[in-house]
N, CA, C and O atoms as a Tripos MOL2 file, in Angstrom:
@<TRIPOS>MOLECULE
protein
  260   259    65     0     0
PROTEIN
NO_CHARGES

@<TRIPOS>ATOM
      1 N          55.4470  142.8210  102.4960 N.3       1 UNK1
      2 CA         54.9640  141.7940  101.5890 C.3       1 UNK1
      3 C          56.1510  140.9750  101.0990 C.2       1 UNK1
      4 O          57.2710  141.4420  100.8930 O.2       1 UNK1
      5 N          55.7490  139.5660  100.9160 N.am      2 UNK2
      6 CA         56.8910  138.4780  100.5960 C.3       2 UNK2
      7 C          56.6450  138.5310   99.3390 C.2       2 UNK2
      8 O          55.4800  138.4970   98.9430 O.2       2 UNK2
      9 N          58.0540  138.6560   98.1900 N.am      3 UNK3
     10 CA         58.2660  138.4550   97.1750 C.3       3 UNK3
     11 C          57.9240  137.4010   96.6640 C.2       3 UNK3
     12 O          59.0190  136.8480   96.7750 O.2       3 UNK3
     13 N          56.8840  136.1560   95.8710 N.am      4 UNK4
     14 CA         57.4730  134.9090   96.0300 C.3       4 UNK4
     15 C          58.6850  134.2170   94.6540 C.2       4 UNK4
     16 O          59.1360  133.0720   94.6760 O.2       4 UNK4
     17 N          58.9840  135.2450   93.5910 N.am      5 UNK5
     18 CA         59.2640  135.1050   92.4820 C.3       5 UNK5
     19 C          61.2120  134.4080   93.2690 C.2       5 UNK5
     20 O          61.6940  133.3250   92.9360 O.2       5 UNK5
     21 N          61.9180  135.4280   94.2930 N.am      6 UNK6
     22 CA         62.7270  134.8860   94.5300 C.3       6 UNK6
     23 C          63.0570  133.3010   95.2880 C.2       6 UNK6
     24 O          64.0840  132.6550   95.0850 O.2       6 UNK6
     25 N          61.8500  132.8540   96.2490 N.am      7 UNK7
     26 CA         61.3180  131.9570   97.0710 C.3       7 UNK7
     27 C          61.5870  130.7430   95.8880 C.2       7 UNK7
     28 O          62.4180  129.8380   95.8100 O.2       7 UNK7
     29 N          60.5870  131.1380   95.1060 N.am      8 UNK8
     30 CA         60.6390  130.1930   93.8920 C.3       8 UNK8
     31 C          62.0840  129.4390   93.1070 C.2       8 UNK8
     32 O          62.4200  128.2660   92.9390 O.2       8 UNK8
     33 N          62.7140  130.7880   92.7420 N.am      9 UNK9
     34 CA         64.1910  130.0200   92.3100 C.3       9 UNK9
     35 C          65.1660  129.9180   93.0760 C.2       9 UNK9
     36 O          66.3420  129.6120   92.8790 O.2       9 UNK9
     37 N          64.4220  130.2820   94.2400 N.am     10 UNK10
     38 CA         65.6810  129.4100   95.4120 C.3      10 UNK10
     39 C          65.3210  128.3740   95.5750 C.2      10 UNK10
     40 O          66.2490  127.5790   95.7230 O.2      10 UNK10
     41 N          64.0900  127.8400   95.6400 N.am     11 UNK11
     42 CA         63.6130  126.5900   95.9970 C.3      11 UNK11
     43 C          64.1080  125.7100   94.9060 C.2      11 UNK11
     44 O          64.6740  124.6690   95.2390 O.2      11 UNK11
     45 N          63.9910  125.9480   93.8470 N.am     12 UNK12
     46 CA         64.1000  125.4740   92.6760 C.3      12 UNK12
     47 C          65.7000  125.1630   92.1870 C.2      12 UNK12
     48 O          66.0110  124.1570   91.5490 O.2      12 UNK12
     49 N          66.2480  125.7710   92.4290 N.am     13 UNK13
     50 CA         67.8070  125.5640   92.2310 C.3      13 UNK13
     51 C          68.1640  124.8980   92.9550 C.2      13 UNK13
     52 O          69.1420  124.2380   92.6040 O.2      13 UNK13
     53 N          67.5970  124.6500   94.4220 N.am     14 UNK14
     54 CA         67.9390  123.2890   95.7550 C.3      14 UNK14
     55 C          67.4360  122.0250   94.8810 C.2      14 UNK14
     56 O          68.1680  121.1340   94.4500 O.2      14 UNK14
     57 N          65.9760  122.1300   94.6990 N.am     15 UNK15
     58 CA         65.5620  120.7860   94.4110 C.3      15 UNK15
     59 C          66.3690  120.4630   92.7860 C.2      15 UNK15
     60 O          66.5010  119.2850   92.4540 O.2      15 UNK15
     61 N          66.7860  121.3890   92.0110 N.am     16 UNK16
     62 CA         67.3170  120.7510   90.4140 C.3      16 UNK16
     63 C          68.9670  120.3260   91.0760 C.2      16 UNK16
     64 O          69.3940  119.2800   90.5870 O.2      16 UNK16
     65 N          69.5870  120.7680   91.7490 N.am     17 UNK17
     66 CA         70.6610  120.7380   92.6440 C.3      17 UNK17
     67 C          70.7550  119.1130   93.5270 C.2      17 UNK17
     68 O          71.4320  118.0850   93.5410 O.2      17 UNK17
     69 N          69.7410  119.6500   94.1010 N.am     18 UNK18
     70 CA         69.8000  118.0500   94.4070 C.3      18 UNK18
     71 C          69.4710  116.7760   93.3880 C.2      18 UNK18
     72 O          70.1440  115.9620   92.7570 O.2      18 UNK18
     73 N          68.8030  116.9110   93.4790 N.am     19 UNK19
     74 CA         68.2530  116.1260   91.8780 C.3      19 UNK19
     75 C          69.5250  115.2810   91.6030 C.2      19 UNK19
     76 O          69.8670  114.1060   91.7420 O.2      19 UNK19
     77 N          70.1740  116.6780   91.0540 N.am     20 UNK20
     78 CA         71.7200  116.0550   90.0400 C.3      20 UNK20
     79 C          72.8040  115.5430   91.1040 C.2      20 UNK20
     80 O          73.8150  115.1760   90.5060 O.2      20 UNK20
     81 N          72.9200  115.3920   92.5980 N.am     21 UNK21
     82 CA         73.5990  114.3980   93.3100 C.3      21 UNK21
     83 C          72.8740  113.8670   93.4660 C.2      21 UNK21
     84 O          73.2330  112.8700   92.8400 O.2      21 UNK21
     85 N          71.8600  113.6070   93.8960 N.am     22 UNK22
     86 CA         71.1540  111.9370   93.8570 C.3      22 UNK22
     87 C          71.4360  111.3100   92.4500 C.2      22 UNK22
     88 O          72.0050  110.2320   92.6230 O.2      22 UNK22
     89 N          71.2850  111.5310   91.3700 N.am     23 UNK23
     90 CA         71.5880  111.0500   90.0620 C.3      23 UNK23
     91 C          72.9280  110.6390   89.9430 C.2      23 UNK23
     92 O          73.1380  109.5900   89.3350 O.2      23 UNK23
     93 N          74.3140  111.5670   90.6290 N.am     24 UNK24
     94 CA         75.1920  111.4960   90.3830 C.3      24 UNK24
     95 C          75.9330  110.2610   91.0430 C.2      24 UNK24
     96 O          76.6140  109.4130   90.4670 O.2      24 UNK24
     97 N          75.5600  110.3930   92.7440 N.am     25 UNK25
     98 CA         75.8850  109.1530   93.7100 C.3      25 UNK25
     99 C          75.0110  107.9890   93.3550 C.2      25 UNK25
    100 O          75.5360  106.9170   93.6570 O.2      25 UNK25
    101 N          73.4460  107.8580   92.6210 N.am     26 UNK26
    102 CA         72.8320  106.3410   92.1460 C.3      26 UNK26
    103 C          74.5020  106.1120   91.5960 C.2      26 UNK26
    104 O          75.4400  105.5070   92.1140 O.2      26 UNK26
    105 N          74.3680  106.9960   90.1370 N.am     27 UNK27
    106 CA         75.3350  106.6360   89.1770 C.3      27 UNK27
    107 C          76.7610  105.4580   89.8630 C.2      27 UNK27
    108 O          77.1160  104.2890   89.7100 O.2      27 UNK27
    109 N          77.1130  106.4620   90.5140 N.am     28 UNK28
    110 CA         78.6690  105.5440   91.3070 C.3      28 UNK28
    111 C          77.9740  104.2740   91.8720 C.2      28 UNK28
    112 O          78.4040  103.1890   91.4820 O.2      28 UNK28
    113 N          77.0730  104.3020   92.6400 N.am     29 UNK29
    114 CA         76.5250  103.1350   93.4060 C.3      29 UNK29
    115 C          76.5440  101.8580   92.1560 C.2      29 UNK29
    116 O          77.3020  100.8930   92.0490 O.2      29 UNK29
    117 N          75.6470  102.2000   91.4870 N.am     30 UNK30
    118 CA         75.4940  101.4920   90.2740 C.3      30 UNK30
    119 C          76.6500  100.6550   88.7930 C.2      30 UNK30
    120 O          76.6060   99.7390   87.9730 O.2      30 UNK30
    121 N          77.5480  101.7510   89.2570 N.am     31 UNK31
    122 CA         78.6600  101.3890   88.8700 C.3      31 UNK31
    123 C          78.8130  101.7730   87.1860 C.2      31 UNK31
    124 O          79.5250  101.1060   86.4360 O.2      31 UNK31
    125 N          78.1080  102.8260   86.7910 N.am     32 UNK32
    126 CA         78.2780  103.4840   85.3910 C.3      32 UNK32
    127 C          79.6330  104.2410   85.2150 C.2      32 UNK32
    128 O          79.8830  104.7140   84.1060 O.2      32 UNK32
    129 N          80.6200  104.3990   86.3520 N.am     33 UNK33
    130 CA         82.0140  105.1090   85.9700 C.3      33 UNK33
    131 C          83.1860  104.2180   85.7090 C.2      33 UNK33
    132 O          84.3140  104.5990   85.3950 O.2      33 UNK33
    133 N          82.6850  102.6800   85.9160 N.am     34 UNK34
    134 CA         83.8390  101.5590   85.8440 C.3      34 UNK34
    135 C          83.6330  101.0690   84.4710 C.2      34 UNK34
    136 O          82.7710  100.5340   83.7750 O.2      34 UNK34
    137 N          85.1420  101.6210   84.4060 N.am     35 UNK35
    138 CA         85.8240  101.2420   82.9040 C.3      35 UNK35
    139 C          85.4170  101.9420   82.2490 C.2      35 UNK35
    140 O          84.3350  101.5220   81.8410 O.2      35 UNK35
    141 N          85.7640  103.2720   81.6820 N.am     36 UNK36
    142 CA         85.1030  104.1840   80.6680 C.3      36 UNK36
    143 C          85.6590  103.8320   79.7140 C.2      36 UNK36
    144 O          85.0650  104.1440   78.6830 O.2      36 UNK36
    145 N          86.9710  103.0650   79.5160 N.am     37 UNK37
    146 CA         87.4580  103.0830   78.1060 C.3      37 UNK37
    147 C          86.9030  101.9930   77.6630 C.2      37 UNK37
    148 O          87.2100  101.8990   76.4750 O.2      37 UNK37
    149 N          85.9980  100.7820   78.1090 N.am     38 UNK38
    150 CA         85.2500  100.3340   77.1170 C.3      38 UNK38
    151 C          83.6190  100.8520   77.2090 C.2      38 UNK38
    152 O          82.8890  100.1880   76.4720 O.2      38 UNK38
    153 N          83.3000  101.3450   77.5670 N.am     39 UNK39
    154 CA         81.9460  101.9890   77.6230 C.3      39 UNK39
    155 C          81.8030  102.0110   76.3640 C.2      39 UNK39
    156 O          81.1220  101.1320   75.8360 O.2      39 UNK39
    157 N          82.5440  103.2380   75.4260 N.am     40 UNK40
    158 CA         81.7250  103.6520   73.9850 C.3      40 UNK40
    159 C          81.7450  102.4730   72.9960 C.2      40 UNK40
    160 O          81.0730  102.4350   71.9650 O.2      40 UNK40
    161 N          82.5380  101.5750   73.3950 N.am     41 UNK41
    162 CA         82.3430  100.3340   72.3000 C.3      41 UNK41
    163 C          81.4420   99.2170   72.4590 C.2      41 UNK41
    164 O          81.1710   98.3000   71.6840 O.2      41 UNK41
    165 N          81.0600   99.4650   73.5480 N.am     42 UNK42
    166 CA         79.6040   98.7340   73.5440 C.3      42 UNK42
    167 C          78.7610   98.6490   72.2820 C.2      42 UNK42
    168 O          78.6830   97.5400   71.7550 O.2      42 UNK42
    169 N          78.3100   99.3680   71.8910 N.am     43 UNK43
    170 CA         77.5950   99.9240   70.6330 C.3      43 UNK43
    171 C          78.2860   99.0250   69.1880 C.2      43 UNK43
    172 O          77.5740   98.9170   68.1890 O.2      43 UNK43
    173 N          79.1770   98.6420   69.1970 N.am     44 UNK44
    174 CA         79.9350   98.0490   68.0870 C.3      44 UNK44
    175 C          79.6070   96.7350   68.4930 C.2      44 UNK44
    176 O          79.4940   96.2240   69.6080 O.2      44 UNK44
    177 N          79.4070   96.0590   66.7030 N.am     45 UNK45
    178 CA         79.3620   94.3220   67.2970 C.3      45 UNK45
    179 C          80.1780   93.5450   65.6570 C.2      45 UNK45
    180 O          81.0440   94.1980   65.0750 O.2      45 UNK45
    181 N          79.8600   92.5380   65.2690 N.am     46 UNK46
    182 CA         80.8830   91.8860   64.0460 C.3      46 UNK46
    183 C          80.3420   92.5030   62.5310 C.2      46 UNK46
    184 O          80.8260   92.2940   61.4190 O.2      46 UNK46
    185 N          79.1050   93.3740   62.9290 N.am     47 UNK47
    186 CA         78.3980   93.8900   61.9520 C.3      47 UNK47
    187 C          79.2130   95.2230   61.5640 C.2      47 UNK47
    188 O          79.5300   95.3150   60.3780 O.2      47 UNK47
    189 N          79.5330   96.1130   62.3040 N.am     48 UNK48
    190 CA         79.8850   97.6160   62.6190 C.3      48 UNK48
    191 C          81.3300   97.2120   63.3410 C.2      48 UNK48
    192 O          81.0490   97.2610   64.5390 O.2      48 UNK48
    193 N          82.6720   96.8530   63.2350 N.am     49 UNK49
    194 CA         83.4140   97.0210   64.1590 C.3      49 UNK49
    195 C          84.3690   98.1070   64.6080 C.2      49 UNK49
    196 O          85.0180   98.4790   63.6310 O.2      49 UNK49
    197 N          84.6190   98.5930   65.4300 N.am     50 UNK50
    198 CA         85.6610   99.3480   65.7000 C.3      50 UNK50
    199 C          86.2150   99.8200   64.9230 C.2      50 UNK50
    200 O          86.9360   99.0360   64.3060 O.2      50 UNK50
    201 N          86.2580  101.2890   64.4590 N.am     51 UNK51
    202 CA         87.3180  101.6260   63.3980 C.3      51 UNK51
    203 C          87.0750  101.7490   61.8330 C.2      51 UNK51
    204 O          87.6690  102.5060   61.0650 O.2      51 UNK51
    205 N          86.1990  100.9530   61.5660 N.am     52 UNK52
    206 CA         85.5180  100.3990   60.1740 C.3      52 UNK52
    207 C          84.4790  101.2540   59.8960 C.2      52 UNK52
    208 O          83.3810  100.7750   60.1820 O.2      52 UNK52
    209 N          84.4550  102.7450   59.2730 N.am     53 UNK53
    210 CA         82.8980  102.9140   58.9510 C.3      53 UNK53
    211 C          82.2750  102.4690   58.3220 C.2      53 UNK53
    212 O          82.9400  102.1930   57.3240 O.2      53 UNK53
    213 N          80.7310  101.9810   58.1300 N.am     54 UNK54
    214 CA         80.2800  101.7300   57.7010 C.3      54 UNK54
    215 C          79.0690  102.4970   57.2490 C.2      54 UNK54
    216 O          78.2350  101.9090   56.5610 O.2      54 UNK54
    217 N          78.8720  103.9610   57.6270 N.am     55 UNK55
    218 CA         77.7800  104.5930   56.9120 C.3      55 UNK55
    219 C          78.3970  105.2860   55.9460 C.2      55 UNK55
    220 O          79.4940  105.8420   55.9940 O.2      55 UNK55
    221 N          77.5410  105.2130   54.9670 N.am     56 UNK56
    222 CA         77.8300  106.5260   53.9930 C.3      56 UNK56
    223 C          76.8100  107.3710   53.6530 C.2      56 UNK56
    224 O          75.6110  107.2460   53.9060 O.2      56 UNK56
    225 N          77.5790  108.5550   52.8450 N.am     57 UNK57
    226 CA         76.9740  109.5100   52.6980 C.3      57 UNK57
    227 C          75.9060  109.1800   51.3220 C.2      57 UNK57
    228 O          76.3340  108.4570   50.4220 O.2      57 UNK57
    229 N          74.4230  109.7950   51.2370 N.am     58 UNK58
    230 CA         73.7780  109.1880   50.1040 C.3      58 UNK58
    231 C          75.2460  110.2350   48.7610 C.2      58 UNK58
    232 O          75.8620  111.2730   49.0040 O.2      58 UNK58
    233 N          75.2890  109.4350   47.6030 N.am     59 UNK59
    234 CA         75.7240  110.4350   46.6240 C.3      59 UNK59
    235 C          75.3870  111.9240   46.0410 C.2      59 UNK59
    236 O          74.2690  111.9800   45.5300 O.2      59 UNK59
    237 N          75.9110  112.7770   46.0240 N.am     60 UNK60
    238 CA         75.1470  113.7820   45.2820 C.3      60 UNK60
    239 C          74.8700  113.9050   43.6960 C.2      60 UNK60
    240 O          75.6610  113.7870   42.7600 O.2      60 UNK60
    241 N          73.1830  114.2410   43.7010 N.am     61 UNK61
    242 CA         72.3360  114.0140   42.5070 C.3      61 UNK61
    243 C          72.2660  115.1450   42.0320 C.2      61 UNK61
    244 O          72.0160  116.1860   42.6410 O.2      61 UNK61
    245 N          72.5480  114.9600   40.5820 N.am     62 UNK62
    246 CA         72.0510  116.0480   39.7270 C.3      62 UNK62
    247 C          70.5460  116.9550   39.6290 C.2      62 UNK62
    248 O          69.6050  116.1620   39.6490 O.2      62 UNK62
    249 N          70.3250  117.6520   39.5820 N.am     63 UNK63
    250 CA         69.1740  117.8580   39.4770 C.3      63 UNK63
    251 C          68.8800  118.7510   38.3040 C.2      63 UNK63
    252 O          69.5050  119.8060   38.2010 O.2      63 UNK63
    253 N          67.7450  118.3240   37.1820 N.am     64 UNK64
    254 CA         67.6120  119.1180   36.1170 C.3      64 UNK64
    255 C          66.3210  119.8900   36.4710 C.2      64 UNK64
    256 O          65.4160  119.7160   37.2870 O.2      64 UNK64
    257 N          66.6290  120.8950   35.4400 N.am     65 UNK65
    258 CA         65.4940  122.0530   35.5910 C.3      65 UNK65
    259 C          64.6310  121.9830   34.4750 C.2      65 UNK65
    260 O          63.6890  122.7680   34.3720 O.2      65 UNK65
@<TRIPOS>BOND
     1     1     2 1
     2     2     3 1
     3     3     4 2
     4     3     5 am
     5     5     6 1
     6     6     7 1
     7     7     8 2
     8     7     9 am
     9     9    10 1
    10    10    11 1
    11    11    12 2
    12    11    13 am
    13    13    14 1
    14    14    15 1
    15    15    16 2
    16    15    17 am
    17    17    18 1
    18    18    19 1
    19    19    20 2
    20    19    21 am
    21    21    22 1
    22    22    23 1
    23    23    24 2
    24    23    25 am
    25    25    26 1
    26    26    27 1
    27    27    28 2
    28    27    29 am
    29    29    30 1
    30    30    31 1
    31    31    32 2
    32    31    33 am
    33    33    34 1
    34    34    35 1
    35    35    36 2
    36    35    37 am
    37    37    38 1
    38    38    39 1
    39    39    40 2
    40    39    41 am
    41    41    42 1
    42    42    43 1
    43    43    44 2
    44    43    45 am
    45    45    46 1
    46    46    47 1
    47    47    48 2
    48    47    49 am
    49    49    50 1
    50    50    51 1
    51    51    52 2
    52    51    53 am
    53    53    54 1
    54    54    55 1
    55    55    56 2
    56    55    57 am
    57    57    58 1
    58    58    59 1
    59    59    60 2
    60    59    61 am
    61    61    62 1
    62    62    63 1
    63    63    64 2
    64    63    65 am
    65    65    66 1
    66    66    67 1
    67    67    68 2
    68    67    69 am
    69    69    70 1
    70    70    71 1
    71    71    72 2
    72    71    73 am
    73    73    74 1
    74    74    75 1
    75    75    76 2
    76    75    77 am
    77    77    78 1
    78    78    79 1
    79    79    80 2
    80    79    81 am
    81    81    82 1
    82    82    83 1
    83    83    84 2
    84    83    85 am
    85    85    86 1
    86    86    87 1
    87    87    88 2
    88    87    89 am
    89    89    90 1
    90    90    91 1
    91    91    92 2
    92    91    93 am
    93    93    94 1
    94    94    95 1
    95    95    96 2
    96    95    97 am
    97    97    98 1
    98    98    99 1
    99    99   100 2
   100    99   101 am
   101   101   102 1
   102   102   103 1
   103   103   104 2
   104   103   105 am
   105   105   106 1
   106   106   107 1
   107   107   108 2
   108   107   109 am
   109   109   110 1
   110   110   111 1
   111   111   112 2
   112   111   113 am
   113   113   114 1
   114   114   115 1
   115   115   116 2
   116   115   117 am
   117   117   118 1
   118   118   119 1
   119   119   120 2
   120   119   121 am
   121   121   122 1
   122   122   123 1
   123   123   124 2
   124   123   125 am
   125   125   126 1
   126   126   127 1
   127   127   128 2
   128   127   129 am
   129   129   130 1
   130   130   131 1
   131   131   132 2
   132   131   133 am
   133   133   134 1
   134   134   135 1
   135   135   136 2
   136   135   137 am
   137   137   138 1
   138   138   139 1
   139   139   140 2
   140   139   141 am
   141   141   142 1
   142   142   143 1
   143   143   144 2
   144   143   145 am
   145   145   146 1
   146   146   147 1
   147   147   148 2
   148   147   149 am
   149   149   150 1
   150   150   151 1
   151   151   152 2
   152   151   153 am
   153   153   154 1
   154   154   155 1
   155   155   156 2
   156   155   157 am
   157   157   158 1
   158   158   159 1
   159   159   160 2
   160   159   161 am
   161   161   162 1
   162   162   163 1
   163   163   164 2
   164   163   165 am
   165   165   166 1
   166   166   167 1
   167   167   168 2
   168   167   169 am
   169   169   170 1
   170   170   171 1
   171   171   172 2
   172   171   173 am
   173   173   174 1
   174   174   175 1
   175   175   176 2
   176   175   177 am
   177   177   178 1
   178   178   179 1
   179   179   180 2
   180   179   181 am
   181   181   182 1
   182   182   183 1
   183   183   184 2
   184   183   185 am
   185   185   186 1
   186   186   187 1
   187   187   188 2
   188   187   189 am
   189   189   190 1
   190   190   191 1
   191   191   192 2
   192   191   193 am
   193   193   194 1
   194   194   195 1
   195   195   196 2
   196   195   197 am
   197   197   198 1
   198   198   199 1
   199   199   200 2
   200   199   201 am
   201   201   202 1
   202   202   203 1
   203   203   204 2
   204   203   205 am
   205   205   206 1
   206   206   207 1
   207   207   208 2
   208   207   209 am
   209   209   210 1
   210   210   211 1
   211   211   212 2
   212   211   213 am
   213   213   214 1
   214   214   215 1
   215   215   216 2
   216   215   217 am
   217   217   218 1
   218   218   219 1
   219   219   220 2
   220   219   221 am
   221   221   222 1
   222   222   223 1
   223   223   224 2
   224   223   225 am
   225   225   226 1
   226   226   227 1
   227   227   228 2
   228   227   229 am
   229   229   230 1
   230   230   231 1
   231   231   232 2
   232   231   233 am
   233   233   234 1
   234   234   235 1
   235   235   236 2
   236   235   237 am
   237   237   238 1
   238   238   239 1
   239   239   240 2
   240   239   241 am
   241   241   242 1
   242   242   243 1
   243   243   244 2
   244   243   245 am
   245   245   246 1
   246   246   247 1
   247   247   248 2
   248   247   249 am
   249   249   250 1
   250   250   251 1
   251   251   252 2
   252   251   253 am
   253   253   254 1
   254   254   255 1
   255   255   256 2
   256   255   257 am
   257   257   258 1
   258   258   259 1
   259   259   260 2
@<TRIPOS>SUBSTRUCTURE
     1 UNK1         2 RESIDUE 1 A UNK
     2 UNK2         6 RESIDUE 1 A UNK
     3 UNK3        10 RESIDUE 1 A UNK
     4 UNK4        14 RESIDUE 1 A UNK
     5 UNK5        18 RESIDUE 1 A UNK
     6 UNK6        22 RESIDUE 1 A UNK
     7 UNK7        26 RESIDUE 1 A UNK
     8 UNK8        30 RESIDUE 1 A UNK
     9 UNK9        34 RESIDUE 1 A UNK
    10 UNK10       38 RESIDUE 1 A UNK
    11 UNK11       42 RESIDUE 1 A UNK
    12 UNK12       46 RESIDUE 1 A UNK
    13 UNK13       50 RESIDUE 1 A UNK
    14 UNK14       54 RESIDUE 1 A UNK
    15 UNK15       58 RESIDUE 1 A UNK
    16 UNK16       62 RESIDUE 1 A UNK
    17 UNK17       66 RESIDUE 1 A UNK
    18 UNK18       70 RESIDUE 1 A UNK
    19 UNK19       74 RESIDUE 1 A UNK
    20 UNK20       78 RESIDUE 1 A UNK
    21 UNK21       82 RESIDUE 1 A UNK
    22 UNK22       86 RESIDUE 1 A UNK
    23 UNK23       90 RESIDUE 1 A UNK
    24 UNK24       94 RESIDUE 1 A UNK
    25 UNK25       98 RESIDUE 1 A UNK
    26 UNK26      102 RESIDUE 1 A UNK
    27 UNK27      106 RESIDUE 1 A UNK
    28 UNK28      110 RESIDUE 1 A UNK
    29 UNK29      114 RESIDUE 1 A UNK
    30 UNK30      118 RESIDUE 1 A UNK
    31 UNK31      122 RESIDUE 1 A UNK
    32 UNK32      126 RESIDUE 1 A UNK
    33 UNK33      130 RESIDUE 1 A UNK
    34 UNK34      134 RESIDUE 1 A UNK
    35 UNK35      138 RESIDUE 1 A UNK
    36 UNK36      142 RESIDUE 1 A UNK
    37 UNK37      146 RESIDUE 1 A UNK
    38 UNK38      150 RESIDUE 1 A UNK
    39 UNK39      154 RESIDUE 1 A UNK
    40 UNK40      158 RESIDUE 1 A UNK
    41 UNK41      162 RESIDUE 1 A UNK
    42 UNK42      166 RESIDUE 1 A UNK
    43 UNK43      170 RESIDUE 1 A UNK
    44 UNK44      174 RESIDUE 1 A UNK
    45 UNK45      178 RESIDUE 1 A UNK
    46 UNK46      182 RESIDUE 1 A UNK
    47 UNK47      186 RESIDUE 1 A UNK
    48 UNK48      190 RESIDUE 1 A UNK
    49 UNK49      194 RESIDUE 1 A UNK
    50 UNK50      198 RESIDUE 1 A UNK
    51 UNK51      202 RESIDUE 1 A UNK
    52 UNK52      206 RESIDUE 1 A UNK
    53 UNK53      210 RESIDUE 1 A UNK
    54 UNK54      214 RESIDUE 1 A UNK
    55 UNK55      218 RESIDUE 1 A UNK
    56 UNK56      222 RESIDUE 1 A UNK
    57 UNK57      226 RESIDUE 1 A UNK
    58 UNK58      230 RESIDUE 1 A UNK
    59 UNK59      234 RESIDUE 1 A UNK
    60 UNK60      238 RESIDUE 1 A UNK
    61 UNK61      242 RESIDUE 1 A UNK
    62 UNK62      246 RESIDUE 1 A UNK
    63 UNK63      250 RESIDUE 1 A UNK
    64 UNK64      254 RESIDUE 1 A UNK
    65 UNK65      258 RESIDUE 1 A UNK
């Protein structure tokens, strides 16, 4: 008698396996690895710039009993 519990996560580790090089080679094709050092500053604009935080923390409130 065939096991199928091992069948299963062999199959399964090929196809999540592959998966993640097809994802990985789109990626290069596509061109998501050019220029990483401006990648994360995308996200910043004249509102938020570079360097400048701008969130804060709410204050901490007293609380009476």
């Amino acid at each position: 008698m065939i096991e199928i519990g091992p069948i299963l996560m062999v199959g399964g580790l090929i196809f999540l396996s592959g998966s993640a090089l097809v994802a990985f080679f789109w990626a290069v094709k596509d061109g998501q690895f050019r220029n990483l050092d401006k990648a994360p500053e995308v996200i910043f604009d004249d509102g938020e710039p570079v360097g400048v935080p701008t969130d804060r923390f709410p204050s901490k409130r007293k609380v009476s009993v």
